[in-house]
C-alpha positions in Angstrom: 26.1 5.5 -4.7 25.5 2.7 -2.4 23.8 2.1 1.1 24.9 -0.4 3.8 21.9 -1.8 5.6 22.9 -1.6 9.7 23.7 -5.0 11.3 20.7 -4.3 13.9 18.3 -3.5 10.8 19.4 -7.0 9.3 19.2 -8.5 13.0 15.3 -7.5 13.3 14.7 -8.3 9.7 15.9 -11.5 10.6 14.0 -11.6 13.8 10.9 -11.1 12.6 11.3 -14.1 9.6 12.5 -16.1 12.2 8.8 -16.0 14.0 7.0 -15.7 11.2 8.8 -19.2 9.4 9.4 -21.6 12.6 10.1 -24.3 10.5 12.4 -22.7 8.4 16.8 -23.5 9.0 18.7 -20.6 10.1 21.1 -20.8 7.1 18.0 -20.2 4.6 16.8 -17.5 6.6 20.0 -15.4 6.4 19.7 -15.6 3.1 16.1 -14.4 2.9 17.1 -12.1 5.3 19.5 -10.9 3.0 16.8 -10.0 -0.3 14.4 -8.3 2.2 17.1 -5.9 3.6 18.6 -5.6 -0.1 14.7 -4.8 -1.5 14.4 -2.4 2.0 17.8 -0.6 1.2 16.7 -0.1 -2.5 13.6 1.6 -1.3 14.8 4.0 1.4 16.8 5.9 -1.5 13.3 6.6 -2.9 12.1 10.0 -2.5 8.9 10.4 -0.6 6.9 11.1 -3.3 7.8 8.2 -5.7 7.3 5.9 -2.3 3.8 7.2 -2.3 3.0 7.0 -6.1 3.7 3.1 -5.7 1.9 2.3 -2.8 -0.9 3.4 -4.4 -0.6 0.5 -6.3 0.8 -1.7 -3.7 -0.9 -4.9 -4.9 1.0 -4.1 -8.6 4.6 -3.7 -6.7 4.1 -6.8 -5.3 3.4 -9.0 -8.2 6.0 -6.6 -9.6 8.6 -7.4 -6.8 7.8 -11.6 -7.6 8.1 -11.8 -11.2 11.5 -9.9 -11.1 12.5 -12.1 -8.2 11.7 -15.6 -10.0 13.4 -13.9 -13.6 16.4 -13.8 -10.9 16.4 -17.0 -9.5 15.6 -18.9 -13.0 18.8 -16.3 -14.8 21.4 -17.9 -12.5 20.3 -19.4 -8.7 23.7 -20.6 -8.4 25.9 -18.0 -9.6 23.4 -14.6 -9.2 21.7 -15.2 -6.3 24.8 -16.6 -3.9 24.9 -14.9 -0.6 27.8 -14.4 1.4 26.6 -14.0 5.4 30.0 -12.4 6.1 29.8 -9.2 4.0 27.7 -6.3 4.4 25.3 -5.8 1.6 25.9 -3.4 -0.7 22.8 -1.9 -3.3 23.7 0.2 -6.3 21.4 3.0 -6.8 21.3 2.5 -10.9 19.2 5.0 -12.7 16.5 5.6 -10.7 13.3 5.6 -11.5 13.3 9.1 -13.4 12.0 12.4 -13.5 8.7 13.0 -11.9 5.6 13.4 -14.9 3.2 16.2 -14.8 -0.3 14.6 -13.7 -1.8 15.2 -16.7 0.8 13.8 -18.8 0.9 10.6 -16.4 -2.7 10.2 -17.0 -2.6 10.5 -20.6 0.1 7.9 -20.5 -1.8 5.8 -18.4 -5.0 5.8 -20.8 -2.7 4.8 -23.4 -2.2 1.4 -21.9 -5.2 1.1 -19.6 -8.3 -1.3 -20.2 -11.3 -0.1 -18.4 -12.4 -1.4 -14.8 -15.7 -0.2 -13.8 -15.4 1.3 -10.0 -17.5 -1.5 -8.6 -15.0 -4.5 -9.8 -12.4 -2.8 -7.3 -13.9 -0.5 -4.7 -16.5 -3.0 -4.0 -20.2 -1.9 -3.3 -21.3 1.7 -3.8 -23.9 4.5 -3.7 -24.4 7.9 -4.2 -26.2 10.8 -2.0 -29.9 9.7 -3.3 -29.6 5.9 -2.1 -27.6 6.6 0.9 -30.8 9.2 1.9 -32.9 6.1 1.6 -30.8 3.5 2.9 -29.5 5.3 6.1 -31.6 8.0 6.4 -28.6 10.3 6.1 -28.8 13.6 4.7 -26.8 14.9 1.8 -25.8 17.6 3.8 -24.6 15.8 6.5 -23.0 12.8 3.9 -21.2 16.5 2.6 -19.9 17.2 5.8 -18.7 13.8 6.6 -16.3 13.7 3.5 -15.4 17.5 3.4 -13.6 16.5 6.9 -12.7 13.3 6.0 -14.8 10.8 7.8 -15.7 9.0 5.0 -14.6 8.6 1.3 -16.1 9.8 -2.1 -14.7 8.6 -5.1 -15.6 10.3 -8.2 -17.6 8.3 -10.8 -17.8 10.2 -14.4 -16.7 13.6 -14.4 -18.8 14.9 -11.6 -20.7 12.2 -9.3 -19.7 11.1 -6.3 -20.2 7.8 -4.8 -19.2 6.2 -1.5 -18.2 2.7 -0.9 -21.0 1.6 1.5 -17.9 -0.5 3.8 -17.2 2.4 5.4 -20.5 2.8 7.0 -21.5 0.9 10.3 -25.3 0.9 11.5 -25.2 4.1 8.8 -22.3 6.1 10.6 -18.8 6.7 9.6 -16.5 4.2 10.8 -14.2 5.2 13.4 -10.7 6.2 12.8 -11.6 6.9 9.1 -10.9 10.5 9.1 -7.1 9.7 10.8 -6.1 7.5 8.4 -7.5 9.7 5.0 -5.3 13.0 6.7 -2.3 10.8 6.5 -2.9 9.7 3.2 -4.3 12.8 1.8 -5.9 11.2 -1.2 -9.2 10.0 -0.8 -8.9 7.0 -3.5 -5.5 6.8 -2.8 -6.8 5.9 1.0 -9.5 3.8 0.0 -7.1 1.3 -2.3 -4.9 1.4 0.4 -8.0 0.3 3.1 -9.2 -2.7 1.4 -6.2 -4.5 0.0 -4.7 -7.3 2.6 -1.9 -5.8 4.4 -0.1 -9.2 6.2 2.1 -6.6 8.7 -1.3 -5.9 10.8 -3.1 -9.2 9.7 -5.5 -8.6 7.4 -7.0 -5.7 5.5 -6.7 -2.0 7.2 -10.3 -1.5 6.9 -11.6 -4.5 8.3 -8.8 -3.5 11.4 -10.4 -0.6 11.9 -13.9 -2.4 12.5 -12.3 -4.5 15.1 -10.9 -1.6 16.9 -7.7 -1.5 16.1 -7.7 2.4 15.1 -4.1 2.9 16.6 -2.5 0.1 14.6 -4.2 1.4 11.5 -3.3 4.8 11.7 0.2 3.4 12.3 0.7 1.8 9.3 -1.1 4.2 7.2 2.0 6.8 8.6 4.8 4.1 8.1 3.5 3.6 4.4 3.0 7.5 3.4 4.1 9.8 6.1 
């Protein structure tokens, strides 16, 4: 199977290279132009659930997406890499990425080859009910309600305990626009990885968007990403 990108989806890839790279030739831009609507075309014949499962990971994909491009470039760049501007680009489907794995064997897979992070090295600063109580002066009822509807995030530390990235708090209070962006993700740590890792398309990290106001643009990349 293959997939023809449109000549206006090229044209606004192109576009938007353009004014991003002003000092960058025309001719060279085609040609990025080119990988990025190749990489896009590959992607769109994802299901929505494998598109999901990466960009949980979004910051693997991406060093992912530059190793195999340099393995590419150093394997032939004048041969393998050659663009023609004239032809349509064509992407092969190939194998696919393969059958869906039950979550539990995924996980057990994933222990296999995992070293341990503690939650703290990537979710940044946290605390549970007790020191929240005595920071904020928030009650563990209300801190219940808050994440039951999705105003703020608990990620689960052990088998049990909850904890909750204090980021999310401003002046004590869930930050606003919180609650749209976890009902589009749907997973609360998903959400939260997703939050704090720089996104360039809405310059800078969703989560640091959102405390400049910018609850609209947020929400709209969280639904371009997993909707």
């Amino acid at each position: 199977m293959h997939l023809n990108m449109s000549r206006a989806a090229v044209a606004d890839i192109l576009d938007v290279l353009a004014r991003h790279n002003p000092g960058v030739s025309k001719s060279a831009l085609k040609g990025r132009t080119k990988v990025v609507a190749a990489i896009a075309a590959a992607a769109a014949q994802l299901s929505e659930e494998q598109q999901r499962l990466i960009l949980a990971h979004e910051s693997v994909l991406r060093k992912t997406m530059e190793s195999v491009v340099a393995d590419l470039a150093a394997e032939s760049s004048d041969e393998l890499l050659k663009v023609e501007t004239n032809k349509p680009v064509e992407i092969s489907q190939g194998e696919g990425m393969g059958d869906l794995l039950e979550m539990s064997e995924g996980n057990r897979r994933l222990a296999a080859i995992a070293e341990p992070v503690r939650l703290e090295d990537w979710a940044g600063p946290v605390a549970g009910p007790s020191e929240i109580e005595r920071k904020f002066g928030t009650r563990r009822s209300t801190l219940h309600e808050w994440q039951k509807r999705g105003a703020i995030i608990g990620l689960l530390k052990g088998e049990r305990k909850h904890v909750f990235p204090l980021a999310q708090f401003i002046d004590g209070r869930p930050l606003e626009g919180m609650s749209a962006v976890v009902r589009v993700i749907g997973n609360q740590r998903a959400a939260w990885q997703w939050l704090i890792q720089a996104k360039p398309s809405i310059g800078g990290a969703p989560l640091d968007r959102l405390k400049k106001g910018y609850i609209s643009q947020v929400v709209e990349a969280a639904e371009r990403d997993f909707g």
